[in-house]
N, C-alpha and C positions, 0 to 999 in steps of 0.2 A: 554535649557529645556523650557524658556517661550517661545521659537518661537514655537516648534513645540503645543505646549497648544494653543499658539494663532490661530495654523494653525487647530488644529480639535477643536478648539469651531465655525470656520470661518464654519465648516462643517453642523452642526446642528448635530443630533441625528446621531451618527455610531458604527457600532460596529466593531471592526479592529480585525481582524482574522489572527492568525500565527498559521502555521503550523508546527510540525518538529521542534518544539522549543529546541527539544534538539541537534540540527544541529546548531543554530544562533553563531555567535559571542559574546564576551563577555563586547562588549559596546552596542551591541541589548541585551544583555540581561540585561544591567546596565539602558539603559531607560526605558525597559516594565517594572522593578521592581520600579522608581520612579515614572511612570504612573500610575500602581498601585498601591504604598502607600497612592499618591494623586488625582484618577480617577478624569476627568473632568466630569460634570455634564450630558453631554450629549455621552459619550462615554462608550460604551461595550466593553470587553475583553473577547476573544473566545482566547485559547490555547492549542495545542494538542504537545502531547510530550508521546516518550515512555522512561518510567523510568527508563529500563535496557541501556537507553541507553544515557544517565547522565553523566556525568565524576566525575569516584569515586561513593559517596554517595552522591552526592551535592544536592541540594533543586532546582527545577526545574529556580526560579529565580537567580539562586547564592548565593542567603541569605535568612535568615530566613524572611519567610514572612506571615505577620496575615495579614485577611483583615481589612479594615479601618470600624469603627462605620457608621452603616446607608447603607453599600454598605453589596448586597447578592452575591451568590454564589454559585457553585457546582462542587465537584470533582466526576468529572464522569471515573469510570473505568471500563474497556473493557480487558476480554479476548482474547486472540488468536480465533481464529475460532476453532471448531469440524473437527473430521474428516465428521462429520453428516453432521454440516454446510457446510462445502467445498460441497459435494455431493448435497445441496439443493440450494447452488447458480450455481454448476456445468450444474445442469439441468436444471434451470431457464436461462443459458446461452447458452448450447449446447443441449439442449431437449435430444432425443432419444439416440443422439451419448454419453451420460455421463454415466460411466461404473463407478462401485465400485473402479476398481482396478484405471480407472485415477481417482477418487477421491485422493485415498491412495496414491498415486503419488505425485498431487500436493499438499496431507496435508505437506507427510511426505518431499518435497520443498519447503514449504514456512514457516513451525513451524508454522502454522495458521497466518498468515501475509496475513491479506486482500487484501494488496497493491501487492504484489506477485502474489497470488492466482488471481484477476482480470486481471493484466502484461498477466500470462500465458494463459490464457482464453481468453482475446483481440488476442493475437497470434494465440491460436489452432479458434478461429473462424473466423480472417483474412483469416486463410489458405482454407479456404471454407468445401466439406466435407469431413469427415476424414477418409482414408480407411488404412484398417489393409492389410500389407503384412506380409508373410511368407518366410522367409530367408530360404537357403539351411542347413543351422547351426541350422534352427527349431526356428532360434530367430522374434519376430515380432516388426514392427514398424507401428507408426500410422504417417502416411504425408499424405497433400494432393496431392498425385499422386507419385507412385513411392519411390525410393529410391537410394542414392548414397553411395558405400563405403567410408571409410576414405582415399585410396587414389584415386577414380574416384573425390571425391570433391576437392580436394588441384589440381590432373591434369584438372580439370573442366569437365569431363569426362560424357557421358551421363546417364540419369536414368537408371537405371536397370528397366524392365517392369517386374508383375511378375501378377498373376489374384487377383486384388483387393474385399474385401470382404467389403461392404456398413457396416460401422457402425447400 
């Protein structure tokens, strides 16, 4: 423990940033709780963890934990996204192409999980623009160009062409 204190006072002013705290091991999480009992003078603690996702009921450090006299602080929580919100970063991501129902889509895929909700947005806008086809079965799909069944994909089989309708 005094090596790594000797290593972030050697730093000057930082603020050390974990993510996903509630992913860490349980000797990462044995030194941010003794960092934190005794913060160095010139070090920040930024920690993001979701609660449901904890083991058990446990306290996000493993133990109970106050903060120390003189040192501030904020627990900040954060809901899930809206389905509002999904629709209002949906279109701030894919403009025109953002429909209610793909809102409704990737709310109701990601339970408002930012991290999700951006995932699947990097992908439909990777794919460039997105057109709606019309299946014989009346079912439709949104790809960027075409469509392949379940078994023209496994034979590697070519796209089916069908008249694409511009988002």
């Amino acid at each position: 423990m005094h090596a790594v204190r000797a290593a972030l006072d050697t730093c000057g002013p930082v603020t050390l940033v974990i993510e996903d705290l509630h992913w860490v091991d349980e000797a990462t999480r044995e030194l941010l709780l003794l960092l934190a009992r005794d913060l160095p003078s010139q070090l920040s603690l930024l920690l993001t963890y979701r609660r449901q996702d904890l083991p058990g009921d446990s306290p996000v450090l493993g133990a109970a934990y106050r903060r120390p006299p003189g040192t501030s602080g904020a627990d900040i929580h954060l809901d899930p996204l809206t389905e509002t919100g999904i629709h209002t970063l949906t279109a701030a991501v894919l403009g025109s192409c953002a429909t209610h129902g793909l809102s409704r889509t990737l709310f109701e895929r990601s339970a408002g999980l930012p991290l999700v909700v951006e995932e699947d947005l990097i992908t439909l806008s990777e794919r460039g623009p997105m057109v709606t086809y019309r299946r014989s079965d009346g079912a439709a799909r949104a790809e960027g160009g075409g469509y392949r069944t379940g078994a023209e994909r496994v034979r590697g089989g070519r796209k089916r062409q069908s008249k694409p309708r511009r988002c």
